[in-house]
Biotite code that builds the C-alpha atoms (Angstrom):
import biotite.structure as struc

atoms = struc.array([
    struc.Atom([-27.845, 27.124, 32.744], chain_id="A", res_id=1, res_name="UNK", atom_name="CA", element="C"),
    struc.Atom([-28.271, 30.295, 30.495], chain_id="A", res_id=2, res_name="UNK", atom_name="CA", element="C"),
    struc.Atom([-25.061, 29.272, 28.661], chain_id="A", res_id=3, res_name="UNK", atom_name="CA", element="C"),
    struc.Atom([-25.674, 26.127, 27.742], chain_id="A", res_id=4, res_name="UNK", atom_name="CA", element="C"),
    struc.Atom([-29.106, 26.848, 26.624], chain_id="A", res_id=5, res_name="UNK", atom_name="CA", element="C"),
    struc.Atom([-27.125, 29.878, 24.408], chain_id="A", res_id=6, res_name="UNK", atom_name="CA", element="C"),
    struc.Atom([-24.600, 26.875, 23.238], chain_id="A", res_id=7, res_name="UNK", atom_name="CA", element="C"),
    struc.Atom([-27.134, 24.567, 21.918], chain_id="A", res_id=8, res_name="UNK", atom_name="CA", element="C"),
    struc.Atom([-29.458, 27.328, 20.763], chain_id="A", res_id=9, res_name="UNK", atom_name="CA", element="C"),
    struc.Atom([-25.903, 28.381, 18.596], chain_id="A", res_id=10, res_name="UNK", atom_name="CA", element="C"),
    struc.Atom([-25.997, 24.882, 16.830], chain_id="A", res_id=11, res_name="UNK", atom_name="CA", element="C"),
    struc.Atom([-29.108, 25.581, 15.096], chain_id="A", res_id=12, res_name="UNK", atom_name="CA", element="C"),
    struc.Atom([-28.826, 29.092, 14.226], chain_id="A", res_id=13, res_name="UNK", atom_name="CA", element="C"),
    struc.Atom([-25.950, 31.881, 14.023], chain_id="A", res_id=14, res_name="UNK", atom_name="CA", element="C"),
    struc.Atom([-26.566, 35.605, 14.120], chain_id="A", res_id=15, res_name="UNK", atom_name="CA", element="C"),
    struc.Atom([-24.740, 36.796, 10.620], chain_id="A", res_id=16, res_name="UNK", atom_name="CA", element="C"),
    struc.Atom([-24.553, 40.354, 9.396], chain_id="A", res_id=17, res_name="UNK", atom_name="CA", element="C"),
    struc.Atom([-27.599, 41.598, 7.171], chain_id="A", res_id=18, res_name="UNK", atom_name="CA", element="C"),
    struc.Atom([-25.269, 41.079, 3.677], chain_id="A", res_id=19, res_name="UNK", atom_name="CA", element="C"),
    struc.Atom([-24.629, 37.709, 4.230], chain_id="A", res_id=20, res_name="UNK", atom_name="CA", element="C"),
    struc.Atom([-27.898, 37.082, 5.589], chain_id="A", res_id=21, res_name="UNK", atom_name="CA", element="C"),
    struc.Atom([-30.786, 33.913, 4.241], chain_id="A", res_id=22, res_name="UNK", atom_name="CA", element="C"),
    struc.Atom([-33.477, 34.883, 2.465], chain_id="A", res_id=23, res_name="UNK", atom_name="CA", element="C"),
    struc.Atom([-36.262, 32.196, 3.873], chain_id="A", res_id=24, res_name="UNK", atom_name="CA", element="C"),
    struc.Atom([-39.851, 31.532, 2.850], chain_id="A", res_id=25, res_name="UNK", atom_name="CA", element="C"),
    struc.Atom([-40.932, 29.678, 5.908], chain_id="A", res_id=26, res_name="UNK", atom_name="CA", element="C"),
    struc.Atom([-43.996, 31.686, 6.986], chain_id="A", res_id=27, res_name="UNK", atom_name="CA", element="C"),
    struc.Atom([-45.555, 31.580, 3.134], chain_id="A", res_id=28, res_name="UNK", atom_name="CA", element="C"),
    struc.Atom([-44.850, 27.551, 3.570], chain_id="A", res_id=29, res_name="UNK", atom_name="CA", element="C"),
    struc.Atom([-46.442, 27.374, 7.208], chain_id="A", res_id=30, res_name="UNK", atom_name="CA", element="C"),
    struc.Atom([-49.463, 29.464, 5.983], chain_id="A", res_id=31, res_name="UNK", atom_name="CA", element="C"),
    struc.Atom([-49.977, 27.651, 2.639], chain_id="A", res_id=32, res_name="UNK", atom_name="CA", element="C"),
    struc.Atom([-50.487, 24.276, 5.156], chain_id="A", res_id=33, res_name="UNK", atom_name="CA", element="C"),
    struc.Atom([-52.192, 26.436, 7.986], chain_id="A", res_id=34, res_name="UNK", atom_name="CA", element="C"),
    struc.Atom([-48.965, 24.846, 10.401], chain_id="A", res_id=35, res_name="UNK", atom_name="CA", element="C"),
    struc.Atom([-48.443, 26.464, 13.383], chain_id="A", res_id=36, res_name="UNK", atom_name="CA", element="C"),
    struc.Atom([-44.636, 27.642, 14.527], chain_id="A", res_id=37, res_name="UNK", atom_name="CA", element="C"),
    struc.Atom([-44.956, 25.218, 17.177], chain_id="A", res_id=38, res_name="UNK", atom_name="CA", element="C"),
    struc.Atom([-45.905, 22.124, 15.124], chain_id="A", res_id=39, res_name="UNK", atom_name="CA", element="C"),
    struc.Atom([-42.645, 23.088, 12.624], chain_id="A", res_id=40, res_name="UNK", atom_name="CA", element="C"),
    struc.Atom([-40.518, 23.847, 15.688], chain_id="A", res_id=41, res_name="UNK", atom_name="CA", element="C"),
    struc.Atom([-41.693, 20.111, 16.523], chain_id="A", res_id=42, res_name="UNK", atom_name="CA", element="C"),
    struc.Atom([-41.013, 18.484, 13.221], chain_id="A", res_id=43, res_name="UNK", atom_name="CA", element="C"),
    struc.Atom([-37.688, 19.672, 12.904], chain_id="A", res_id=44, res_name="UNK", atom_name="CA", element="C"),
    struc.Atom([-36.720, 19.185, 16.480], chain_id="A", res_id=45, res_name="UNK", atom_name="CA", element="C"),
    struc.Atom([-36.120, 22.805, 17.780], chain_id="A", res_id=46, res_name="UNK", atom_name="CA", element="C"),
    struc.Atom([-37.666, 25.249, 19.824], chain_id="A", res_id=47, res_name="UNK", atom_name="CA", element="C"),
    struc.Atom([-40.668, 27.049, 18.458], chain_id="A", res_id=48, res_name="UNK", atom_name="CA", element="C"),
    struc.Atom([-39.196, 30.354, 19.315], chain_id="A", res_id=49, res_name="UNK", atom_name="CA", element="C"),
    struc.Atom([-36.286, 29.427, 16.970], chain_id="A", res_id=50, res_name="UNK", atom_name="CA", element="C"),
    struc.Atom([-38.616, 29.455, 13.944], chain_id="A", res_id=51, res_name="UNK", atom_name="CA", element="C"),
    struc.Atom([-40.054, 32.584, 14.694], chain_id="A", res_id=52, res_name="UNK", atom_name="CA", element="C"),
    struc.Atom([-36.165, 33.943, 14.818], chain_id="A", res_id=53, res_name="UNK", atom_name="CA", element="C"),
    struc.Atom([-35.821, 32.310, 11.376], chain_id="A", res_id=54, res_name="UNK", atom_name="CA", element="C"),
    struc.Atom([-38.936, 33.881, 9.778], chain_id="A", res_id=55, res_name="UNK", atom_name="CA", element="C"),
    struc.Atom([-37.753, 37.227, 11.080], chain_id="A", res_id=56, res_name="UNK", atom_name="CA", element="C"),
    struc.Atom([-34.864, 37.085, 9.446], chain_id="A", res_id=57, res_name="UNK", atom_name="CA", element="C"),
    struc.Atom([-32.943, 37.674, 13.353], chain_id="A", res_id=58, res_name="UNK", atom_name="CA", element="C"),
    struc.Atom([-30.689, 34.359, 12.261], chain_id="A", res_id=59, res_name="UNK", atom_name="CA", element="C"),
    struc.Atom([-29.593, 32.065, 9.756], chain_id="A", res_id=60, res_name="UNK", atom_name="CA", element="C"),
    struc.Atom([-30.051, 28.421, 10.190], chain_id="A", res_id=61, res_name="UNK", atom_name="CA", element="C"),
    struc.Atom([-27.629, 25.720, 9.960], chain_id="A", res_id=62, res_name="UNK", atom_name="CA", element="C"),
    struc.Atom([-26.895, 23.753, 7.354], chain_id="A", res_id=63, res_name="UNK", atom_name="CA", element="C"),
    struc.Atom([-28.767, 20.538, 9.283], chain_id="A", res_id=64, res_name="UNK", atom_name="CA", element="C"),
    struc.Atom([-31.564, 22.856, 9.804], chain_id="A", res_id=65, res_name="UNK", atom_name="CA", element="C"),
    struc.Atom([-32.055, 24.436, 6.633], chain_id="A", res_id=66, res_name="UNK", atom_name="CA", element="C"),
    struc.Atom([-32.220, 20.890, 5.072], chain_id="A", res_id=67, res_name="UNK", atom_name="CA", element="C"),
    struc.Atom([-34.500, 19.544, 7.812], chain_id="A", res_id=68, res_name="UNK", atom_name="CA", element="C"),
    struc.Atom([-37.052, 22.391, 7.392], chain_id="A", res_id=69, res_name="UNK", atom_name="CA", element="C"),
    struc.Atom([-36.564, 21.880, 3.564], chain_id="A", res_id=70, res_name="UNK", atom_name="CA", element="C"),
    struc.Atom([-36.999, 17.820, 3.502], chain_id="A", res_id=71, res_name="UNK", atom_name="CA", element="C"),
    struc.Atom([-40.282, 18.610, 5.702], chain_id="A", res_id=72, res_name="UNK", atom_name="CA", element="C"),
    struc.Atom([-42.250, 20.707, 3.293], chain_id="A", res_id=73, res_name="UNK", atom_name="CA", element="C"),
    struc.Atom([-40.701, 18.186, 0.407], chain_id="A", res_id=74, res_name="UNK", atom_name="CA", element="C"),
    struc.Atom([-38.633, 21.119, -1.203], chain_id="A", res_id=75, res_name="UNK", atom_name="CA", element="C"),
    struc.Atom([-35.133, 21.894, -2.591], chain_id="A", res_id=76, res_name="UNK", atom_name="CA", element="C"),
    struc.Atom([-33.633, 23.932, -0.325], chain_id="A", res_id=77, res_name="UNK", atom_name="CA", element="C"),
    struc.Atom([-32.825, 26.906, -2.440], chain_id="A", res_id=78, res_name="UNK", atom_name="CA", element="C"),
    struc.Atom([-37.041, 27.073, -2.966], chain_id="A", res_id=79, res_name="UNK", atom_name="CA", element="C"),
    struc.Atom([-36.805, 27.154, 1.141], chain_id="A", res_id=80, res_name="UNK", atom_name="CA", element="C"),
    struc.Atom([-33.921, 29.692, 1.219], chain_id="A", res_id=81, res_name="UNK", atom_name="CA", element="C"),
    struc.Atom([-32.197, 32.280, -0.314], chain_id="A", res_id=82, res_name="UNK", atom_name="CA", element="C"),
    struc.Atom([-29.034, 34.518, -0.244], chain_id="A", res_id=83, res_name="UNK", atom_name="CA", element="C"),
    struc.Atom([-31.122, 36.996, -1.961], chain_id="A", res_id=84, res_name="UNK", atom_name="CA", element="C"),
    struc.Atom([-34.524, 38.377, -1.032], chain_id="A", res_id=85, res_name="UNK", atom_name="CA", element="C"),
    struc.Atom([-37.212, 36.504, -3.154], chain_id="A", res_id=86, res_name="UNK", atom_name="CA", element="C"),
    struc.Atom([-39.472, 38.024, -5.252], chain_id="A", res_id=87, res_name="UNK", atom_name="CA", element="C"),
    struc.Atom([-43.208, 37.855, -4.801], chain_id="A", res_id=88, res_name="UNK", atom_name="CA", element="C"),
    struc.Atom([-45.114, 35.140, -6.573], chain_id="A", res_id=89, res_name="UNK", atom_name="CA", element="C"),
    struc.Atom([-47.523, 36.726, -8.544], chain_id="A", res_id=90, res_name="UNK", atom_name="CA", element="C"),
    struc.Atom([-44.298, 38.994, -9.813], chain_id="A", res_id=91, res_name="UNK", atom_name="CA", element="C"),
    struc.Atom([-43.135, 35.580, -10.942], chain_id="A", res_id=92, res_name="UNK", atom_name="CA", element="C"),
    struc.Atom([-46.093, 34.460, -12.318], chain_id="A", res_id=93, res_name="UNK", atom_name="CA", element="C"),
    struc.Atom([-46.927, 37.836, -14.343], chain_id="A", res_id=94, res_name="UNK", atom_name="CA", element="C"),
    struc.Atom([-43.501, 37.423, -15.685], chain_id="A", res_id=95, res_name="UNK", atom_name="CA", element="C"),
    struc.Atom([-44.003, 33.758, -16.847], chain_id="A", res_id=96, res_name="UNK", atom_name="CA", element="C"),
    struc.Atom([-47.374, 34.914, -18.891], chain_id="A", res_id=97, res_name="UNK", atom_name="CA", element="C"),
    struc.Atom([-45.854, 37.749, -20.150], chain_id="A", res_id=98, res_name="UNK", atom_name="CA", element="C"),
    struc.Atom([-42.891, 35.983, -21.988], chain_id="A", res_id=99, res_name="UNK", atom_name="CA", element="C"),
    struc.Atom([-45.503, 33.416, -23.345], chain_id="A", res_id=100, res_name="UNK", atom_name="CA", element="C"),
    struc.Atom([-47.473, 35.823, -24.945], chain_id="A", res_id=101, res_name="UNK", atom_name="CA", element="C"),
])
C-alpha cells in the first residue's frame, strides 16, 4: 500500500537537490485569493499535503503540475515558478518608479 501511494505521489512531484530546485509563488497566490491548500490541492487534482510540500520548497512539481497550478490562477508559468528565488514585490515595484523618475 505505502508504495504505491509513494509511486503516484512521485508523478506529481520529485525531490531534486537545493541547486536545481523551483522557485514557486504559490502561497502569495493562495493568500492574494484567501484559497485554502485544500481547495488548490482540489483544483489541481492532488493531495492537499502535496501543496504544502510545494510551498515549502521540500519538492519540485511536474511539468503537468506546474502548468495545472499555473492555468488555475490564469498565469504564465514562469510568474508561478522559478529556477531562481524571486524577488519581493515591492523590490520590484521600487525599482520600476525609480527608473521612471
Amino acid at each position: 500500500m505505502i508504495k504505491s501511494s509513494l509511486r503516484v505521489a512521485y508523478k506529481q512531484y520529485s525531490i531534486v537537490p537545493k541547486e536545481l530546485m523551483l522557485y514557486n509563488r504559490i502561497a502569495v497566490l493562495r493568500s492574494e485569493r484567501s484559497l485554502s491548500r485544500q481547495a488548490l490541492a482540489q483544483a489541481v487534482s492532488v493531495n492537499t499535503q502535496t501543496i504544502g510540500f510545494l510551498e515549502r520548497g521540500d519538492y519540485t512539481p511536474s511539468l503537468e503540475l506546474a502548468f495545472k497550478i499555473s492555468r488555475f490562477f490564469k498565469l504564465p508559468v514562469e510568474a508561478v515558478f522559478s529556477p531562481d528565488p524571486f524577488r519581493p514585490l515591492s523590490e520590484q515595484v521600487y525599482m520600476m518608479e525609480k527608473k521612471e523618475a
